[in-house]
C-alpha positions as CSV (number, residue, x, y, z in Angstrom):
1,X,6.9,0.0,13.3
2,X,5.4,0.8,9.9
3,X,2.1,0.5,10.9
4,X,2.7,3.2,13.2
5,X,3.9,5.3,11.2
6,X,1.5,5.1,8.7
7,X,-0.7,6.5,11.2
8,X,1.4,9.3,11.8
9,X,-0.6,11.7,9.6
10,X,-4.2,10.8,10.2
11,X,-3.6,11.1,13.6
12,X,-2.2,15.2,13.8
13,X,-4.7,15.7,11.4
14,X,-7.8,14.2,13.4
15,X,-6.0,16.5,16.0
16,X,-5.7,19.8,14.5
17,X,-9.6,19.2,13.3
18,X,-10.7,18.6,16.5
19,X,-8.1,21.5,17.6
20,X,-10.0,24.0,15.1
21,X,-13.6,22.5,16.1
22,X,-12.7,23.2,20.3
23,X,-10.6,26.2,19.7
24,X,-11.1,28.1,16.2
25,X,-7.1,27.5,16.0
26,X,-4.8,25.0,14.7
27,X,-1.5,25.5,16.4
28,X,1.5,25.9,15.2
29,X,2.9,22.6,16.9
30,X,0.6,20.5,15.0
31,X,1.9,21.8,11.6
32,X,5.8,21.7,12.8
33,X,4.9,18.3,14.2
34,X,3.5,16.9,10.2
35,X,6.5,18.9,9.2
36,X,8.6,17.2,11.2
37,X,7.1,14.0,11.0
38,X,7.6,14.3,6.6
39,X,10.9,15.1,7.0
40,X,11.3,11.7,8.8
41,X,8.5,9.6,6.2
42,X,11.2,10.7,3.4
43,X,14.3,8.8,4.2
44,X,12.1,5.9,5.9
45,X,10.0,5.4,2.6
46,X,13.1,5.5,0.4
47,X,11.4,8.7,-1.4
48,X,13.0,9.5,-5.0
49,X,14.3,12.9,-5.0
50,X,12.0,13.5,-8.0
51,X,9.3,12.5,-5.8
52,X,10.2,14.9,-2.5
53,X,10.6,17.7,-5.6
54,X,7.3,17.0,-6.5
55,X,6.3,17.1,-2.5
56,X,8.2,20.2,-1.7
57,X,6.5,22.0,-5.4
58,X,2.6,21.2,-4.4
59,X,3.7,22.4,-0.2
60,X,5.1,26.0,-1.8
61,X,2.2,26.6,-4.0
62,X,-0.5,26.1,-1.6
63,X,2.1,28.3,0.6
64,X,1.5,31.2,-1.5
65,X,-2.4,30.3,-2.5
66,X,-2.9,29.7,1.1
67,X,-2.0,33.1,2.8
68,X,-3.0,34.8,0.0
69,X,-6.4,33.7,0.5
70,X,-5.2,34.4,4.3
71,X,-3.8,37.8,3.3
72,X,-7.6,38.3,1.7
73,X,-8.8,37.3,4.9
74,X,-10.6,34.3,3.2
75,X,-9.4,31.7,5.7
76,X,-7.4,31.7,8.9
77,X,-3.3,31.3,9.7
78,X,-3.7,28.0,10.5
79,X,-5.5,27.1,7.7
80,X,-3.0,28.6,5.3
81,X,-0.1,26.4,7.2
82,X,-2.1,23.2,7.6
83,X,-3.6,23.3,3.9
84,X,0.4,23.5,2.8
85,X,1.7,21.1,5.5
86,X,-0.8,18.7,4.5
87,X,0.3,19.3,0.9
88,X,3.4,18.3,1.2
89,X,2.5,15.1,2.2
90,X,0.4,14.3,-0.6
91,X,2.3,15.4,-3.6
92,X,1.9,17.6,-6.8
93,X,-0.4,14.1,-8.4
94,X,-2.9,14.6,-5.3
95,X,-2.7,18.2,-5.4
96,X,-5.9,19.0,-7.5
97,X,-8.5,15.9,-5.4
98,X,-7.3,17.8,-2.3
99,X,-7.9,20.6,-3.6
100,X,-10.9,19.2,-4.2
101,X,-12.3,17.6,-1.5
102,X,-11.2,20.4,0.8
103,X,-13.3,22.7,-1.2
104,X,-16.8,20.5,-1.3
105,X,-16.2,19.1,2.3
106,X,-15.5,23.0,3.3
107,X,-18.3,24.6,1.2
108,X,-20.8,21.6,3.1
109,X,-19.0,22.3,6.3
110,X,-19.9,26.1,5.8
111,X,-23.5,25.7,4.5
112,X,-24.3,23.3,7.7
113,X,-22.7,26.0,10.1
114,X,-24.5,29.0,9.1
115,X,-28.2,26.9,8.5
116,X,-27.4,25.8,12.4
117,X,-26.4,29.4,13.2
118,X,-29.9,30.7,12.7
119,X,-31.7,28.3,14.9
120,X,-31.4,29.3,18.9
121,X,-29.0,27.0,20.7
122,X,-30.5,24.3,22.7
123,X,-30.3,25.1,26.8
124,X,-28.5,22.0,27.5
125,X,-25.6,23.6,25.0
126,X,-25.9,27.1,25.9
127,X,-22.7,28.4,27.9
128,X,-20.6,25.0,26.4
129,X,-17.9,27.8,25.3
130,X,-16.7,26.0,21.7
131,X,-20.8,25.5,21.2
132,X,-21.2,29.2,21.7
133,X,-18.0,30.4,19.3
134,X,-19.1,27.8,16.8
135,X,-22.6,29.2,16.9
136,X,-21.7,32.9,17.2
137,X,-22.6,34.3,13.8
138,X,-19.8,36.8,14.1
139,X,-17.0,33.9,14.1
140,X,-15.5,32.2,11.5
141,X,-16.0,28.5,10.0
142,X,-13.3,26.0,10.9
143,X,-12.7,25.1,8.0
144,X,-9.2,22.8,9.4
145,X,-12.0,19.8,10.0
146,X,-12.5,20.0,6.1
147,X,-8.8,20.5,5.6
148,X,-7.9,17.5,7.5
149,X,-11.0,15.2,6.4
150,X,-9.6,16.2,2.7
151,X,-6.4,15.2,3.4
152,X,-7.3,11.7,4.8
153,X,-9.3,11.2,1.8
154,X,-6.4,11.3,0.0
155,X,-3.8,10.0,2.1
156,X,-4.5,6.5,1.0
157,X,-3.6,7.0,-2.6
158,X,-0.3,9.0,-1.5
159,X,3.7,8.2,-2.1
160,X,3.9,7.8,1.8
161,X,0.7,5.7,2.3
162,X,1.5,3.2,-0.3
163,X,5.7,3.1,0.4
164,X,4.5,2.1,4.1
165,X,1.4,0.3,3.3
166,X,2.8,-1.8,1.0
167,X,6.4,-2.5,2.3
């Protein structure tokens, strides 16, 4: 039973990257559903209330980062709510390597997209409708794979991983 719920969180998150790759949106069940699923990890991993402060702090202030950048139009809706989501996973400690990783993995992520964006599309992939959004120069970046890949970087080091992980 542990093991499976250690998977929990790797799993939505492989999901709302390949959700953002397909679709260019993260839906809102996917962040309800690690909301959901943390408000179920605390009581089973015997989380100190210190500890789900220290949660709840790092989710609320990539909240407000979040959509401000999303307010700046820096980064999409689903982006703001699954960079917080995934925050509150991880904890105020893991706040700052997330931070981190999402930011190199993103700025690589970005880089890649707009070198591919100036070579014409392959005919084999023209007309494959998330090829052609991806490759449009006018849409965005997903940037929920880097958010997600971020976030599983870290997840090993996390309060949940090791409470589960370690028994």
């Amino acid at each position: 039973m542990n093991m499976a719920l250690l998977l929990v969180f790797p799993a939505i998150m492989a999901w709302a990257a390949a959700s953002d790759l397909l679709t260019m949106r993260i839906a809102n069940h996917l962040v309800l559903a690690l909301l959901a699923a943390f408000a179920v990890m605390v009581p089973a991993t015997g989380m100190p209330l210190e500890e789900l402060y220290s949660h709840a702090l790092a989710g609320g202030i990539v909240l407000v980062v979040a959509f401000s950048f999303f307010a700046f139009g820096w980064i999409g809706g689903g982006d703001a709510k699954l960079a917080a989501v995934t925050a509150l996973w991880l904890g105020w400690t893991l706040l700052l390597p997330y931070a981190v990783y999402s930011a190199l993995l993103g700025g690589a992520l970005t880089l890649f997209i707009l070198a591919v964006r100036r070579w014409p599309l392959p005919a084999a992939l023209v007309g494959v409708g998330w090829v052609d959004r991806l490759h449009n120069a006018n849409t965005g970046v997903p940037y929920g794979i880097a958010l997600a890949a971020a976030g599983m970087l870290v997840y090993a080091d996390s309060f949940v991983f090791a409470a589960f992980a370690l028994g």
